[in-house]
C-alpha positions as CSV (number, residue, x, y, z in Angstrom):
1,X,2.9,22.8,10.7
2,X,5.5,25.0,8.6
3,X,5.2,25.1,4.8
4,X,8.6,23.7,3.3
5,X,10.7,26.3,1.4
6,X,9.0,25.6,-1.7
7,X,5.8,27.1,-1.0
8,X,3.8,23.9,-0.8
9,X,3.1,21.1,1.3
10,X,4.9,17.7,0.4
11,X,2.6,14.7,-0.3
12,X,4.0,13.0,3.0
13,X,3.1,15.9,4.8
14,X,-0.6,16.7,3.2
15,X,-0.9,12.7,3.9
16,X,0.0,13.0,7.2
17,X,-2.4,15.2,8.0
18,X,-5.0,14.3,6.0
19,X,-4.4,11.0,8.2
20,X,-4.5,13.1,11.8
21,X,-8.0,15.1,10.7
22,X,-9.8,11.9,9.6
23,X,-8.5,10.4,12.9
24,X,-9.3,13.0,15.0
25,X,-13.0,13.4,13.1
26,X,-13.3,9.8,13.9
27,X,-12.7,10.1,17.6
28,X,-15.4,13.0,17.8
29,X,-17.9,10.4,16.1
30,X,-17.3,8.2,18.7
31,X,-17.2,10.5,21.6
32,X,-20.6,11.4,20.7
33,X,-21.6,8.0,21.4
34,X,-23.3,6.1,24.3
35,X,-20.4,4.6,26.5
36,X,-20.8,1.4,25.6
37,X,-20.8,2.0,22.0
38,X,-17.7,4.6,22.6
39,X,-16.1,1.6,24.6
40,X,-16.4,-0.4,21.5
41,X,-15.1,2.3,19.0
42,X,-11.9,3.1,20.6
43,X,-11.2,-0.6,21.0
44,X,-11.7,-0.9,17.3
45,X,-9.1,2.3,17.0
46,X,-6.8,1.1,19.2
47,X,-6.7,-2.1,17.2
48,X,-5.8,-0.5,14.1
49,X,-3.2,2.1,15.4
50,X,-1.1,-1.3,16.8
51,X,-1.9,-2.6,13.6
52,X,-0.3,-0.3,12.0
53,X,2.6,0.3,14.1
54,X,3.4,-3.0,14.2
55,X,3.3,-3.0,10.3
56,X,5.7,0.0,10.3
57,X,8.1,-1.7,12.8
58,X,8.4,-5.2,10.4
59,X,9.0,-2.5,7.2
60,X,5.4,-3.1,5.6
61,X,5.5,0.7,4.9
């Protein structure tokens, strides 16, 4: 991701990712799971994720 003129990241953007690399540190926990355990984890992700888009799409943001 490009560094903004200024020379340093934007809180949205440092957010942002901070968001993606505890997401995609999550999913590796879980992929390391038995199935039915990694079953249950991504259920539990994909619950939150429409969670949260759905919050975003009513303007709780």
């Amino acid at each position: 991701m490009p560094v903004p003129s200024g020379g340093s990241e934007t809180t949205a953007t440092s957010h942002a990712r901070g968001d993606e690399d505890g997401l995609l540190d999550r999913i590796g926990l879980i992929e390391a799971q038995p199935l039915p355990q990694r079953a249950a984890g991504f259920e539990q992700v994909h619950d939150e994720l429409l969670a949260e888009l759905q919050r975003s799409d009513h303007g709780g943001v």
